[in-house]
py3Dmol code that shows the C-alpha trace and the ligand (Angstrom):
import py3Dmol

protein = """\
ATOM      1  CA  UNK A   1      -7.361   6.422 -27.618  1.00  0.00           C
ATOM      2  CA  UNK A   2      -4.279   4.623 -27.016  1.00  0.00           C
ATOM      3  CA  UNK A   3      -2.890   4.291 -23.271  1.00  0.00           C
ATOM      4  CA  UNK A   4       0.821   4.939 -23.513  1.00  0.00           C
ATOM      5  CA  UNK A   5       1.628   2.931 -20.744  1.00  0.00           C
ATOM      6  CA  UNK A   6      -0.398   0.709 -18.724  1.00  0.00           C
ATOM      7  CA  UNK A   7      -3.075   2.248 -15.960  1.00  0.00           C
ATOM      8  CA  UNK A   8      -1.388  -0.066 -13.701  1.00  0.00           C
ATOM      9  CA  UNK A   9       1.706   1.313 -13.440  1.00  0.00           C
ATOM     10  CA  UNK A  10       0.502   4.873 -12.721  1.00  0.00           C
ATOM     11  CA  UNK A  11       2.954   7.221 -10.162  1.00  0.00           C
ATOM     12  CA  UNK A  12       1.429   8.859  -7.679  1.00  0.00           C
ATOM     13  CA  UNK A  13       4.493  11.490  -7.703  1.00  0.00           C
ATOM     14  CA  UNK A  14       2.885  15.122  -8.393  1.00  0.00           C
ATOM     15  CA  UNK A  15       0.262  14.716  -4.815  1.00  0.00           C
ATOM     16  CA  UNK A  16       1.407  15.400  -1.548  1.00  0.00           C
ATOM     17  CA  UNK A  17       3.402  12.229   0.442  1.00  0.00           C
ATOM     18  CA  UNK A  18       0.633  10.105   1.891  1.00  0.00           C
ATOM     19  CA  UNK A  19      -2.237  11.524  -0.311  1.00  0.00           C
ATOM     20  CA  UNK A  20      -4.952   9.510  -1.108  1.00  0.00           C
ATOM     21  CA  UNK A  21      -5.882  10.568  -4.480  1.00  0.00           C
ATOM     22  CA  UNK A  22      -2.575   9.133  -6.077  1.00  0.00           C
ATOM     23  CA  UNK A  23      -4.205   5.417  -4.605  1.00  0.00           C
ATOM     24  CA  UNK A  24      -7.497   6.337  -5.507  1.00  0.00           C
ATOM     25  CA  UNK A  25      -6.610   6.712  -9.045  1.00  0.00           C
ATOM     26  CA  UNK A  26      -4.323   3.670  -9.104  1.00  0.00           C
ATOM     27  CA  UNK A  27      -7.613   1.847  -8.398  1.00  0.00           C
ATOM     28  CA  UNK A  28      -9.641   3.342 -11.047  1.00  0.00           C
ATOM     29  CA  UNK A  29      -6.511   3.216 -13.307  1.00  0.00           C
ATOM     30  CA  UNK A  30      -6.857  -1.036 -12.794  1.00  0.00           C
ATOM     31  CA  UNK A  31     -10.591  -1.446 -12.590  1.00  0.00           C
ATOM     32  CA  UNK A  32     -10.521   0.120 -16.147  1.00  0.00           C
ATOM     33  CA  UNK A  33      -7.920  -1.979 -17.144  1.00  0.00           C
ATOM     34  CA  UNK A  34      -9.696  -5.084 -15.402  1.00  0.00           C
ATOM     35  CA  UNK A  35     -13.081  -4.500 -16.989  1.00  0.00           C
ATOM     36  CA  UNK A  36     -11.203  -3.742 -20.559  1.00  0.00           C
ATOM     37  CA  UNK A  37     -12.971  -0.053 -21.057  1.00  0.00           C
ATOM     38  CA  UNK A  38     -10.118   2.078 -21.308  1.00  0.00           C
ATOM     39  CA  UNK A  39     -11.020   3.422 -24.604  1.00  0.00           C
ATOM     40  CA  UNK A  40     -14.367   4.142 -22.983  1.00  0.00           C
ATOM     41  CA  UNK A  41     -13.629   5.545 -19.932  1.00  0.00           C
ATOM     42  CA  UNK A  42     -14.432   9.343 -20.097  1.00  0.00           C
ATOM     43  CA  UNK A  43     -13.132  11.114 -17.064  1.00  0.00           C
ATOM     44  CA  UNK A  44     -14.449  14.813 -15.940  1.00  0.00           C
ATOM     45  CA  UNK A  45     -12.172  16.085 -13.152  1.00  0.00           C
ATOM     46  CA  UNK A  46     -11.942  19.253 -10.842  1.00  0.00           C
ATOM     47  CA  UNK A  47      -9.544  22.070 -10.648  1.00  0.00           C
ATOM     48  CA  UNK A  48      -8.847  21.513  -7.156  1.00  0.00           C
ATOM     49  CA  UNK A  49      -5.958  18.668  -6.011  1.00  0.00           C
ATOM     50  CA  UNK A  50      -7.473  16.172  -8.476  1.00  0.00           C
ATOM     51  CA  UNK A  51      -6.528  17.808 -11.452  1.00  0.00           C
ATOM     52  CA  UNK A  52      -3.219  16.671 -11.592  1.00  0.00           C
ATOM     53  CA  UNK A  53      -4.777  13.211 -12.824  1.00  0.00           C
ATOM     54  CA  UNK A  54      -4.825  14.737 -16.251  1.00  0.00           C
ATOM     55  CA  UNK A  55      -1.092  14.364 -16.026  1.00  0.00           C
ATOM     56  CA  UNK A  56      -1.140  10.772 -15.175  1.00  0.00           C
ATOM     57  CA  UNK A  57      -4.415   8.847 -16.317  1.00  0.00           C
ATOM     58  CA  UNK A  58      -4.287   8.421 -20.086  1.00  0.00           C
ATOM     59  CA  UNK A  59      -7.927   8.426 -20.360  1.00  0.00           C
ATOM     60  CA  UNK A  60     -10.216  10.861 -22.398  1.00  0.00           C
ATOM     61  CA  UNK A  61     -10.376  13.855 -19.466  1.00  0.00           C
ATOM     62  CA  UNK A  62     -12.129  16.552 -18.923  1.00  0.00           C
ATOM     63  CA  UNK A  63     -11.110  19.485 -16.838  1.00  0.00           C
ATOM     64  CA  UNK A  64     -14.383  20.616 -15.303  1.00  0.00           C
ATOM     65  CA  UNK A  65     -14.886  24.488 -13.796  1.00  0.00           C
ATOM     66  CA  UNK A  66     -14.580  23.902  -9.998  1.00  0.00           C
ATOM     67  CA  UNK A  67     -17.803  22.314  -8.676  1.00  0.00           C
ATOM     68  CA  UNK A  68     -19.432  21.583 -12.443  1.00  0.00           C
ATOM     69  CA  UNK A  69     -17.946  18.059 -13.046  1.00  0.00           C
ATOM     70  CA  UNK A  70     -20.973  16.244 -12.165  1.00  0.00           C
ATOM     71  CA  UNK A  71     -22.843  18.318 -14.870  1.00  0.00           C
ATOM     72  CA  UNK A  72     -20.119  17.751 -17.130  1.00  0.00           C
ATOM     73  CA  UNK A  73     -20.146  14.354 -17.091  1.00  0.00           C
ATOM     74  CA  UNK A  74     -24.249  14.051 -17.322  1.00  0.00           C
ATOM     75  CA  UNK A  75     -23.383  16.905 -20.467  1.00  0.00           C
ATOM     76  CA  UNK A  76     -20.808  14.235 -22.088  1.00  0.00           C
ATOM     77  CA  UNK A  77     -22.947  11.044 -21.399  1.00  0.00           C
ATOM     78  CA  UNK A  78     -25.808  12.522 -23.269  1.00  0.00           C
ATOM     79  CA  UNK A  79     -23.769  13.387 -26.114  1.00  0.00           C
ATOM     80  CA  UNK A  80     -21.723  10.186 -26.054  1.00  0.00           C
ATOM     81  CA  UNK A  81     -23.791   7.262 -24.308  1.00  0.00           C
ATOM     82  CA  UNK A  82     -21.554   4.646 -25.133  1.00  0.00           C
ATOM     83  CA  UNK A  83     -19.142   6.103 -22.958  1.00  0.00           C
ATOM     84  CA  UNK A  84     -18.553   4.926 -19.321  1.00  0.00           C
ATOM     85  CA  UNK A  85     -18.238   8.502 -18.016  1.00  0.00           C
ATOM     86  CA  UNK A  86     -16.665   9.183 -14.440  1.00  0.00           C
ATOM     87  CA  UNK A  87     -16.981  12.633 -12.522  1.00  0.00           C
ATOM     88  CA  UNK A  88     -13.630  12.349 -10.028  1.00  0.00           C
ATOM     89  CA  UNK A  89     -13.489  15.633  -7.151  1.00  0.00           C
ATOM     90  CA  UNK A  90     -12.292  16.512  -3.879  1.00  0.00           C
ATOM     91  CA  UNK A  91     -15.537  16.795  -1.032  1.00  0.00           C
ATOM     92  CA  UNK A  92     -14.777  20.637  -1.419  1.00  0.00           C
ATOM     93  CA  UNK A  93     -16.229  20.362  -5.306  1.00  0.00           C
ATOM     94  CA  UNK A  94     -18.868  17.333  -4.842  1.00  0.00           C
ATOM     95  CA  UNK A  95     -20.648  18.866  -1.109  1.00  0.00           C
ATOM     96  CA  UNK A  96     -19.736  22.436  -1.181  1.00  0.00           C
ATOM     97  CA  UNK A  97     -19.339  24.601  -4.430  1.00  0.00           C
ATOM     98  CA  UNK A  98     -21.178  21.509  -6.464  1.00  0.00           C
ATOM     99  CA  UNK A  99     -23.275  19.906  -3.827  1.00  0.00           C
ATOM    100  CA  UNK A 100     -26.613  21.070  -5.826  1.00  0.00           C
ATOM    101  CA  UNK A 101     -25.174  19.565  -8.836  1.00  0.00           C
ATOM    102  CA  UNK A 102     -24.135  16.072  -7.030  1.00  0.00           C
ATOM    103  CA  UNK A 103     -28.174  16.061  -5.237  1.00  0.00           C
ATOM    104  CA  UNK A 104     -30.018  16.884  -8.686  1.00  0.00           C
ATOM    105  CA  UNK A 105     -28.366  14.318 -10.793  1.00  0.00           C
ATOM    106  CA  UNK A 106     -28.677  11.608  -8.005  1.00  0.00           C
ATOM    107  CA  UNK A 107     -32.823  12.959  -8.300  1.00  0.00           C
ATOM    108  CA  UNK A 108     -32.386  12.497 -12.237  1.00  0.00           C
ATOM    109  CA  UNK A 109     -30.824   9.189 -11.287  1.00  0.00           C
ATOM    110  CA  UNK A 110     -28.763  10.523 -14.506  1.00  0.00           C
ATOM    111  CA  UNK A 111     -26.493   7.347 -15.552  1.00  0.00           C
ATOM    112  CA  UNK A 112     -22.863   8.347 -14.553  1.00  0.00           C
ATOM    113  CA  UNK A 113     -20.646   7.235 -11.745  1.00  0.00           C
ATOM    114  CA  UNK A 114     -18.847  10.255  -9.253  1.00  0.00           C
ATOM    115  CA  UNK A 115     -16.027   9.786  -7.153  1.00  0.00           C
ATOM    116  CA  UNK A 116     -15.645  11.491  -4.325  1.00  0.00           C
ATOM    117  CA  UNK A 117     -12.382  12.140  -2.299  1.00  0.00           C
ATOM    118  CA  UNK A 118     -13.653  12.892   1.270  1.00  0.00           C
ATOM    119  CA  UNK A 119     -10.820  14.304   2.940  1.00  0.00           C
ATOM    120  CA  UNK A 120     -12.283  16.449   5.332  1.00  0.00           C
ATOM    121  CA  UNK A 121     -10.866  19.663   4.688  1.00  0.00           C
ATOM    122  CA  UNK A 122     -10.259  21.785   1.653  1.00  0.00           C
ATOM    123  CA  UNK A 123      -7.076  20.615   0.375  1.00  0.00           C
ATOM    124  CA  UNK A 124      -5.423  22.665  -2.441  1.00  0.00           C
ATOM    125  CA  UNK A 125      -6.412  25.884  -1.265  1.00  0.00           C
ATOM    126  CA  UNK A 126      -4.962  25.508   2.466  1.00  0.00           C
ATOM    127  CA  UNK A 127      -6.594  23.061   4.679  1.00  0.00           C
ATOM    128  CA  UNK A 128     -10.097  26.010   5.243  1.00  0.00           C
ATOM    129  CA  UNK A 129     -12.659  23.995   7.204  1.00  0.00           C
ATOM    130  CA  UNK A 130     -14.761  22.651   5.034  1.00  0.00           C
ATOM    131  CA  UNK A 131     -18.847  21.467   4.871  1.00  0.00           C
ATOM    132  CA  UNK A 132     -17.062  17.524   6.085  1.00  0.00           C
ATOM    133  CA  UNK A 133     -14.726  18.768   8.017  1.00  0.00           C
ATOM    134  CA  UNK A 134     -15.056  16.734  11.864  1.00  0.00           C
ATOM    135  CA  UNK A 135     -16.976  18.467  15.069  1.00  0.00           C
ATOM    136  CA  UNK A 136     -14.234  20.353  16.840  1.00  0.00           C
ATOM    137  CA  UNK A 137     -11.745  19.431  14.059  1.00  0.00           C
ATOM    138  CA  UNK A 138      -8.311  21.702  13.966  1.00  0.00           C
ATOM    139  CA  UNK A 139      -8.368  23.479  10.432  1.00  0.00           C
ATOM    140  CA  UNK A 140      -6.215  26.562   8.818  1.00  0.00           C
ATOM    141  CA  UNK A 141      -9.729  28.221   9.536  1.00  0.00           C
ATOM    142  CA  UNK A 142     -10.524  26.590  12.702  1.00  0.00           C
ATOM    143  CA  UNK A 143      -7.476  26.818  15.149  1.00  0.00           C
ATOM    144  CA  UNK A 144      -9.564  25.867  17.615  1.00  0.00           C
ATOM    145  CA  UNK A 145     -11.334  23.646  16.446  1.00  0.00           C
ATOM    146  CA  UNK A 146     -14.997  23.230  14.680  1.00  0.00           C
ATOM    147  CA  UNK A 147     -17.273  24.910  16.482  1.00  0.00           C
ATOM    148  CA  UNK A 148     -20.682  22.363  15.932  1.00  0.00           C
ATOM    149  CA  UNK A 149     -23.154  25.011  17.483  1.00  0.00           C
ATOM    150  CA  UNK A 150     -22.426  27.059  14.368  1.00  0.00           C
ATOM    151  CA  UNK A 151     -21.011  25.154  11.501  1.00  0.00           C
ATOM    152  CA  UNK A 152     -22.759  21.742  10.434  1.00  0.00           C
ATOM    153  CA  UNK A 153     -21.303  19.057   8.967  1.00  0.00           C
ATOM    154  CA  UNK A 154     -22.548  16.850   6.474  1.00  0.00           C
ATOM    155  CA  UNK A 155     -22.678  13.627   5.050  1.00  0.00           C
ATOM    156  CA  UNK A 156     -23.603  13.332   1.544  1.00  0.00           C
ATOM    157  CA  UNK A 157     -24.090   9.525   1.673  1.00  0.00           C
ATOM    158  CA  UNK A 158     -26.801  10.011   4.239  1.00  0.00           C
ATOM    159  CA  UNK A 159     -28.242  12.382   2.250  1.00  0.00           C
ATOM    160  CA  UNK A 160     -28.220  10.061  -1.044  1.00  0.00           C
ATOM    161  CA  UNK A 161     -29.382   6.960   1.349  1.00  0.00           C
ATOM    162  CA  UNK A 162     -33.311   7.134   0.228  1.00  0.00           C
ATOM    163  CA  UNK A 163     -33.215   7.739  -3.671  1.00  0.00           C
ATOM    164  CA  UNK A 164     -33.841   5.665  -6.018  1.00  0.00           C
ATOM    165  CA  UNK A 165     -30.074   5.441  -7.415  1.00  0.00           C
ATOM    166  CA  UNK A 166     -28.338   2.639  -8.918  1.00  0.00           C
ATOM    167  CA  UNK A 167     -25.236   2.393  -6.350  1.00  0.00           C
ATOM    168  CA  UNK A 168     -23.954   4.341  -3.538  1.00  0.00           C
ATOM    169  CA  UNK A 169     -20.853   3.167  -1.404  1.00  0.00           C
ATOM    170  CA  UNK A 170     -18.464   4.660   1.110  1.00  0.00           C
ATOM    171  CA  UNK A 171     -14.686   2.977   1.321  1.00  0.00           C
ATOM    172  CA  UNK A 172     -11.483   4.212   2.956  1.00  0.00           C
ATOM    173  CA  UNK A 173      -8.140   4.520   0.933  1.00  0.00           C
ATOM    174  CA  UNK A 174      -6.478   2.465   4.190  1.00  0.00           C
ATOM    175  CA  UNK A 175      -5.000  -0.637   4.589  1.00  0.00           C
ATOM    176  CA  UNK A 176      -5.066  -3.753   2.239  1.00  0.00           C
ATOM    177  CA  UNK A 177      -8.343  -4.417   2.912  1.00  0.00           C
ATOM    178  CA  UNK A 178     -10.131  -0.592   3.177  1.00  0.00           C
ATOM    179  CA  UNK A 179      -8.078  -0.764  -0.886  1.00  0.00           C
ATOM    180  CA  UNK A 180      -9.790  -4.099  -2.135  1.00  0.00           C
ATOM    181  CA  UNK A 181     -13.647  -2.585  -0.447  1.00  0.00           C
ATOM    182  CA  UNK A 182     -12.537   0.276  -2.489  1.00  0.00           C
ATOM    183  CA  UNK A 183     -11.631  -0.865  -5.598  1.00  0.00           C
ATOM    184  CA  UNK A 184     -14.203  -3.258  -5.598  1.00  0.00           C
ATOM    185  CA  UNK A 185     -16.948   0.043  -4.755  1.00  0.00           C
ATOM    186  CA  UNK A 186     -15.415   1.467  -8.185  1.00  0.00           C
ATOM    187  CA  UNK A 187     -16.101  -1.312  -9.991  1.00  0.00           C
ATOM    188  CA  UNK A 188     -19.682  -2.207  -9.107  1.00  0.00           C
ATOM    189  CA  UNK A 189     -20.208   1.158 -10.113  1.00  0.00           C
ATOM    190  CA  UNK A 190     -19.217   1.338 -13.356  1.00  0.00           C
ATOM    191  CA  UNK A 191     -20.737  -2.000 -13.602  1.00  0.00           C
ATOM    192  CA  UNK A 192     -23.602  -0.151 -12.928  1.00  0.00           C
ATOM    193  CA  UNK A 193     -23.497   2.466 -15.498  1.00  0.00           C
ATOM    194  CA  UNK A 194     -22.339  -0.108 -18.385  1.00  0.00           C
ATOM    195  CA  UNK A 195     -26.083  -1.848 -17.171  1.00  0.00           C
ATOM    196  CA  UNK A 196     -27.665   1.577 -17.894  1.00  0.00           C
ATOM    197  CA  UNK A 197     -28.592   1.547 -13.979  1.00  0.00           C
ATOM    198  CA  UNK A 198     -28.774   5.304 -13.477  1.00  0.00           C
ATOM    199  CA  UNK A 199     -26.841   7.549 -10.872  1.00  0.00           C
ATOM    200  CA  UNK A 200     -23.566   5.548  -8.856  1.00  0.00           C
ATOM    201  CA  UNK A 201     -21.928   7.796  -5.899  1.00  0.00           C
ATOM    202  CA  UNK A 202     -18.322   6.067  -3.998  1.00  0.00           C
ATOM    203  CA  UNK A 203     -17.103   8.020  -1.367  1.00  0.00           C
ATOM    204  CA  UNK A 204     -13.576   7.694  -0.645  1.00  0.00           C
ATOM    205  CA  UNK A 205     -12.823   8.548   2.901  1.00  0.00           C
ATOM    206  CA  UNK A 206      -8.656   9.712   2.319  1.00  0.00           C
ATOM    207  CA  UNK A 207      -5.865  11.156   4.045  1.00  0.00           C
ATOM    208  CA  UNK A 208      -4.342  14.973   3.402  1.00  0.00           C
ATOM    209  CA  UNK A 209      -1.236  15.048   5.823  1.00  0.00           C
ATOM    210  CA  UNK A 210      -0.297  18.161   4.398  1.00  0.00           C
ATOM    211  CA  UNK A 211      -3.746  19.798   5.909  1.00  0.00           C
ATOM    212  CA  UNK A 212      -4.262  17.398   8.731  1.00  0.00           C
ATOM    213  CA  UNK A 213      -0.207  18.440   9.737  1.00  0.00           C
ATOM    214  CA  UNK A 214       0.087  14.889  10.229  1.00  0.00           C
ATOM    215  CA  UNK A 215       2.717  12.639   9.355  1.00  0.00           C
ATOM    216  CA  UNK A 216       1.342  10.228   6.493  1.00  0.00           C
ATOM    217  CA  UNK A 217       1.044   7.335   8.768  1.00  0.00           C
ATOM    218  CA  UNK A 218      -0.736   9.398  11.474  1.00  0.00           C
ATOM    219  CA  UNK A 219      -2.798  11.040   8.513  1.00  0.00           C
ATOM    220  CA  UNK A 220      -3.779   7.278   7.805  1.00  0.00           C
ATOM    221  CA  UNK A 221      -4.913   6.354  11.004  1.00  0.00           C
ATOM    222  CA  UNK A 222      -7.223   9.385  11.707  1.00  0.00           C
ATOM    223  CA  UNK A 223      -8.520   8.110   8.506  1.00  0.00           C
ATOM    224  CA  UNK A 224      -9.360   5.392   9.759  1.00  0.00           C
ATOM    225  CA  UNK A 225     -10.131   5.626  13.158  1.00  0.00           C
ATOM    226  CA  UNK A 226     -11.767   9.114  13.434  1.00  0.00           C
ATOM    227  CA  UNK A 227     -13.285   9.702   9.897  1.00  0.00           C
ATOM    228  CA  UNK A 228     -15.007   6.453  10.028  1.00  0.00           C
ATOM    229  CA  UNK A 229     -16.769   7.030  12.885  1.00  0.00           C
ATOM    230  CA  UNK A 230     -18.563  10.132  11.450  1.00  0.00           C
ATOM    231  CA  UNK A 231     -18.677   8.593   8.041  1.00  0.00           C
ATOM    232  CA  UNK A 232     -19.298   5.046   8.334  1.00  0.00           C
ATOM    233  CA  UNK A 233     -18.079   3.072   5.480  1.00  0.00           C
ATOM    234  CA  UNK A 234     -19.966   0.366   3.597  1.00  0.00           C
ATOM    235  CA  UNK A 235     -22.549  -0.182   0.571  1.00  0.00           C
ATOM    236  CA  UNK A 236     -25.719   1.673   0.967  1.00  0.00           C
ATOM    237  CA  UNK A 237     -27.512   0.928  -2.066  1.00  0.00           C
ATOM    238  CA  UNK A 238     -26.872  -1.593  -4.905  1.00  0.00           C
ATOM    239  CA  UNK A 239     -29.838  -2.009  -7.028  1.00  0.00           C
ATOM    240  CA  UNK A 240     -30.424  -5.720  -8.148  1.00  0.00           C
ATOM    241  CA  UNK A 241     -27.451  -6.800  -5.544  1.00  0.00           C
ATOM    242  CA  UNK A 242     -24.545  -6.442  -8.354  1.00  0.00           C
ATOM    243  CA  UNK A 243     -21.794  -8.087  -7.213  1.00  0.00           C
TER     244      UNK A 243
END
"""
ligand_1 = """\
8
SF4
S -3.092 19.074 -0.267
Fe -3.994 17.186 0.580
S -5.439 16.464 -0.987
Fe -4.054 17.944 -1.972
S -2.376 16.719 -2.871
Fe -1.707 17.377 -0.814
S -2.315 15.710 0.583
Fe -3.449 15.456 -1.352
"""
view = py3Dmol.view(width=600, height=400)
view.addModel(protein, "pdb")
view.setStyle({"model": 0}, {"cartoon": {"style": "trace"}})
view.addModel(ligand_1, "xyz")
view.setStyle({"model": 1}, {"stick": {}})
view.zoomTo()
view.show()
């Protein structure tokens, strides 16, 4: 596979102003490039906002059904195990529709790394309150806000805290610094898979202004001061301390 331009210079253009996927795959776009395994980076992506990626990332993609990426990639890495194989989704695809998938491959500790764009609402179908979505948070479901007494929320990483997985991180697409945590998350992962580690989860905790009705700056700093209080960012597990 040839890239017809460098990852590098990837445009965020078809996502909404202020999204976080278009940085998100900037980063992966450059790790790839960093770690020199663009001919075998195999990415499986969603239907939901994600999947405009197949438009920008010249990498060998995958359009997965919505919620089946995770056992898409596992599907492609045991046909192709030389591959470094990448399921990329929205939290609506990795905790809701596909959050049995995401659990039994971390229990496989099945050797592929997921990205996940936590967002906190579902994004490309309207902004619907979602599994993450915030206690009391304002959705297109949820005028009034999420009621906790009836709806849960959940945090995947706490879930994923006590297996026996190869690497589990949560970053935030904010600020010089909440990038480089990021993009260095992305890499230990694959890291991990080229090491044959087993299962390698990062969270990415991003903005949606167009479902938060936020301008992008504001969407940013909700990000970053209200997500991360629920979802805590940091590395949770890192087996044999890769660096
Ligand atoms: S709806 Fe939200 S997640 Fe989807 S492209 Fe727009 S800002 Fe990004």
């Amino acid at each position: 596979m040839k890239l017809k331009r460098p990852a590098s210079v990837f445009s965020s253009a078809g996502f909404c102003p202020g999204c976080g996927h278009g940085l998100a795959a900037r980063l992966i776009g450059e790790v790839s490039e960093e770690m020199g395994i663009n001919e075998k980076l195999v990415t499986v992506i969603d239907v939901a906002c994600c999947s405009f990626n197949i438009d920008y990332w010249n990498f060998d993609t995958i359009m997965a059904a919505h919620g089946r990426d995770v056992p898409t990639a596992v599907g492609v890495k045991h046909i192709r195990p030389d591959s470094i194989v990448m399921a990329y989704m929205g939290d609506g695809a990795a905790y809701a529709i596909g959050m049995a998938e995401t659990i039994h491959a971390a229990l496989r500790n099945d050797n592929i790394c997921v990205v996940v764009i936590n967002n906190s609402v579902f994004g490309m179908t309207g902004g619907q309150m979602a599994p993450t979505s915030l206690p009391g948070q304002k959705t297109a479901t949820s005028p009034n806000g999420k009621d906790p007494k009836r709806y849960g929320t959940i945090s995947a990483v706490e879930l994923l805290k006590n297996m026996d997985i190869a690497y589990l991180a949560r970053g935030e697409l904010v600020g010089v610094a909440g990038m480089n945590k990021s993009k260095s998350m992305i890499r230990k992962a694959f890291a991990h898979q080229m090491a044959g580690d087993g299962f390698s989860m990062v969270e990415l905790l991003s903005p949606c202004p167009t479902n938060l009705n936020m301008t992008p700056g504001k969407a940013k700093e909700y990000v970053h001061t209200e997500l991360t209080k629920f979802y805590p960012v940091g590395e949770f597990i890192n087996k044999g301390g890769n660096d």
